[in-house]
C-alpha positions in Angstrom: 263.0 82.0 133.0 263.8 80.1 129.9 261.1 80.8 128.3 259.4 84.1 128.2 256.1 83.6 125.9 254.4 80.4 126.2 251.3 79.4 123.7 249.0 77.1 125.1 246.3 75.1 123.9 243.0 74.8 125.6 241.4 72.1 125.3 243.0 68.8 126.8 245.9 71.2 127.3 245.7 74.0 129.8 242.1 73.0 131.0 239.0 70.7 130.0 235.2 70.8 128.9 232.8 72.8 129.1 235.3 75.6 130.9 236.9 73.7 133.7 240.8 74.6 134.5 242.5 73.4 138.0 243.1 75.8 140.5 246.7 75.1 141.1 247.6 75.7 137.8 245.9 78.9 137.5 247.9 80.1 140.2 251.3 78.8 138.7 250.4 80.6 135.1 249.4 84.1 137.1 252.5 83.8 139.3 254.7 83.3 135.9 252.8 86.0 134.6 254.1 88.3 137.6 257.5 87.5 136.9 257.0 88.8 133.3 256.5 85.6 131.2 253.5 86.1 128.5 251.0 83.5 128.7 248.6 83.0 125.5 245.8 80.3 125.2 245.4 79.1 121.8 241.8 77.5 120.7 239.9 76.6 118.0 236.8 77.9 120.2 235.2 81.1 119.4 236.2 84.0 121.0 232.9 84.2 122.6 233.7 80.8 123.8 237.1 81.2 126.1 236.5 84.9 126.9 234.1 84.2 130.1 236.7 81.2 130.8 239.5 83.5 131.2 236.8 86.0 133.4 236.2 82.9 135.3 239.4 82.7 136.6 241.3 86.0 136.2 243.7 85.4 133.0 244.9 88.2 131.5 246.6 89.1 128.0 246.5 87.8 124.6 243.8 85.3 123.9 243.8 83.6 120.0 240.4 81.9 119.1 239.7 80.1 115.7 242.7 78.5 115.2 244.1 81.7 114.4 241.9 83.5 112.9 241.5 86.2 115.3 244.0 87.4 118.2 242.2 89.8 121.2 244.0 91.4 124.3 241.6 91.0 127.3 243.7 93.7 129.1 242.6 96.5 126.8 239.3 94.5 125.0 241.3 95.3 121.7 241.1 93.1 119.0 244.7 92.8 117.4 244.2 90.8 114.5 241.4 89.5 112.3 240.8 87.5 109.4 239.5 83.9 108.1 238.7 82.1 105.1 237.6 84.3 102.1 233.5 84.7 102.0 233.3 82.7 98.4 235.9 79.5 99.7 234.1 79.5 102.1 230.5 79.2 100.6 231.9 76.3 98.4 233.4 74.1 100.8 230.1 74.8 103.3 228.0 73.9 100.0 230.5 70.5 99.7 230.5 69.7 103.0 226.3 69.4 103.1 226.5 67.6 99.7 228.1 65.2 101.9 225.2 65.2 104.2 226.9 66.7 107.0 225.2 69.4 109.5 227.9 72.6 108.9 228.2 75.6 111.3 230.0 78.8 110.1 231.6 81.7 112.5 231.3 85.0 110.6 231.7 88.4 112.9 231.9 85.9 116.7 228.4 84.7 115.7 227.8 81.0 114.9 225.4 80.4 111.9 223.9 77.1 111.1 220.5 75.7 109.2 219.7 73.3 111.7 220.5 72.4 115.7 222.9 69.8 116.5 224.8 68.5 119.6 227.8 70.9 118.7 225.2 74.2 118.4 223.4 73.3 121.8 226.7 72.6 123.7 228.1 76.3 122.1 224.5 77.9 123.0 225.6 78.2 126.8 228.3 80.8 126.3 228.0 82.3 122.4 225.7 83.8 119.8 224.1 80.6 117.5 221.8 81.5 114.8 219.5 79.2 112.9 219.2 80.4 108.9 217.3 78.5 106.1 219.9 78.9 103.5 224.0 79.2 105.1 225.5 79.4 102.1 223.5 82.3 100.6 224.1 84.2 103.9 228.0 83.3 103.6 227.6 84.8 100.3 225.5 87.8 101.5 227.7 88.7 104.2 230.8 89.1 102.3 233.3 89.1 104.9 235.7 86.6 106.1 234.6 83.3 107.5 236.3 82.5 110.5 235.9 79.3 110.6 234.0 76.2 108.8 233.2 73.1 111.4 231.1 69.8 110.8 230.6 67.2 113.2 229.9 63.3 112.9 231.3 60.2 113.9 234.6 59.1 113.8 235.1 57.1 111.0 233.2 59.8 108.3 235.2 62.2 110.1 238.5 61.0 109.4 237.4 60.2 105.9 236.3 63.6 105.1 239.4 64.9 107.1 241.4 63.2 104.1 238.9 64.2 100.9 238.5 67.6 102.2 242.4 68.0 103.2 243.6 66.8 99.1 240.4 68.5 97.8 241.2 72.0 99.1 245.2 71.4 99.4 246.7 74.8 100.0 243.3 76.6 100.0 242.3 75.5 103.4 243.5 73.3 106.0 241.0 70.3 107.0 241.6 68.9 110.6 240.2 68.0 113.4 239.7 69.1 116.9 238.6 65.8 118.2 238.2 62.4 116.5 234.2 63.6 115.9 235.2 67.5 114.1 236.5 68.9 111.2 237.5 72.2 111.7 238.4 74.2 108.3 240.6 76.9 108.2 242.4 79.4 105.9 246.0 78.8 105.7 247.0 82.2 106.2 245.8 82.8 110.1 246.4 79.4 111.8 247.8 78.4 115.3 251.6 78.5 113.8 250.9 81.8 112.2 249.5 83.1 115.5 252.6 82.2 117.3 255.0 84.2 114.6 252.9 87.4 114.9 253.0 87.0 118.5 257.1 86.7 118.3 257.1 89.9 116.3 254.5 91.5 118.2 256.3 91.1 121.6 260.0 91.1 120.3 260.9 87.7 121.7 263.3 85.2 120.2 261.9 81.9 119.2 264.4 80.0 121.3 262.5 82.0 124.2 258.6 80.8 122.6 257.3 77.2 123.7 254.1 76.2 122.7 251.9 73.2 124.0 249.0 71.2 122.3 247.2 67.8 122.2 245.5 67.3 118.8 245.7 67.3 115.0 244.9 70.8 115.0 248.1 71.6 117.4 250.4 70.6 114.7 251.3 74.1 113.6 251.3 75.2 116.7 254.1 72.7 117.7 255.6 72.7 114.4 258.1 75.8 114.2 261.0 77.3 114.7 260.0 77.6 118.5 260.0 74.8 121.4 257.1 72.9 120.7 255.7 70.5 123.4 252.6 67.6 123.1 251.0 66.5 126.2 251.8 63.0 126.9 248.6 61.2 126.0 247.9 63.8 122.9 247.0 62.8 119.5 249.5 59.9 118.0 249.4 62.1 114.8 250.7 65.3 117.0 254.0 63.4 118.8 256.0 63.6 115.6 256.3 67.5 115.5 256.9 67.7 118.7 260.4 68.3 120.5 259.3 67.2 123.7 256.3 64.9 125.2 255.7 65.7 128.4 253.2 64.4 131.5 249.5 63.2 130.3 247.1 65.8 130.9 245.6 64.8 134.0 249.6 65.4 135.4 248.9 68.9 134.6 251.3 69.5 131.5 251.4 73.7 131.3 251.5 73.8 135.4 254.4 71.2 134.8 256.3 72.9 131.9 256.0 76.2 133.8 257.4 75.2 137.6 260.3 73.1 135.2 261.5 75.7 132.7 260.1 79.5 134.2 259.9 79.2 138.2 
């Protein structure tokens, strides 16, 4: 078994939308699983969001939601780390981002809070806690405690525009990016996908020449960026392939049922 922890992605990675992963390589995870490997999904989904996935199909372990923000073990229902964007960042870019005239959603506590519904609120009402308020930057403000997570959606083009204002505006506040070519996700700097995978190294005492971690978009790049073997799926995000030390099959190959059966079986 070369390599002992992997860190994967969910979305266009291990499985597909809404909550959709193929049988086959649910079987190859849980029999790497039996012979000791770690298996962690990484997504920018809440925590409410890729819980009843991992029910669905029996995965077990360590489970990282918002980018980073918080890390849970579904084998104990422990939650292992926690944190997100500070309450007041997080009220000003919210405030920005609807200057702009975007519809914003904040995650505060595994609840998503928005003024208004949306095709991104009524696509997350199916599996998580959404909340319609009048004013979402006095609650940010009211609830003092970390935001988890700040996401807008919109079309393409105005999303990779604000993707570039919002990335220089905040520049080592937050990190800007984007999930798909239609959201921004923002997130604090300090508890990110690449973060994630260093607490993980210490956590479970592996080497990082023993870590690989796989991804697909824009918001992959720390994941894939670090002093582990990081891996994009073969039709991921052109922005992704250059932190990447390996490309491997497109996802409808199967890429983590691919790596696993050519590195750990």
């Amino acid at each position: 078994m070369k390599y002992k922890l992997i860190v994967s992605d969910f979305d266009g990675t291990l499985g597909e939308a809404p909550a959709e992963i193929q049988p086959s390589t649910v079987e190859v995870v849980k029999e790497y699983v039996n012979r000791g490997g770690k298996f962690v999904i990484c997504t920018g989904r809440m925590f409410a969001g890729i819980k009843p996935i991992c029910d669905k199909y029996g995965i077990k372990g360590i489970v990282i939601s918002y980018q980073g923000a918080t890390i849970d073990d579904l084998s104990t229902g422990k939650r292992i780390l926690e944190g997100g964007i500070d309450y007041e960042l997080a009220a000003k870019v919210t405030a920005d981002l609807m200057a702009d005239g975007m519809p914003v959603c904040v995650d505060v506590e595994d609840v998503m809070y928005c003024e208004k519904e949306s095709e991104y609120t009524e696509y997350h009402k199916g599996f998580t806690d959404v909340k319609i308020v009048n004013d979402l930057v006095g609650l940010v403000k009211a609830k003092q405690k970390p935001v988890m997570k700040v996401v807008t959606a919109g079309e393409p083009d105005v999303i990779y525009h604000l993707v570039e204002k919002y990335s220089e505006k905040y520049k080592g506040q937050l990190i800007a990016n984007g999930g798909s070519d239609r959201l921004i996700e923002i997130v604090s700097p300090d508890f990110t996908k690449g973060k994630s995978v260093r607490f993980l190294q210490k956590y479970f005492n592996i080497p990082f020449e023993e870590i690989m971690a796989v991804g697909d978009s824009t918001n992959d790049i720390e994941l894939l960026n670090g002093p582990w073997h990081g891996v994009a799926v073969g039709d991921c995000r052109q922005e992704l392939k250059p932190f990447a030390k390996e490309i491997t099959v497109p996802f409808k190959e199967k890429p983590i049922e691919h790596l696993i059966k050519k590195y750990c079986l």
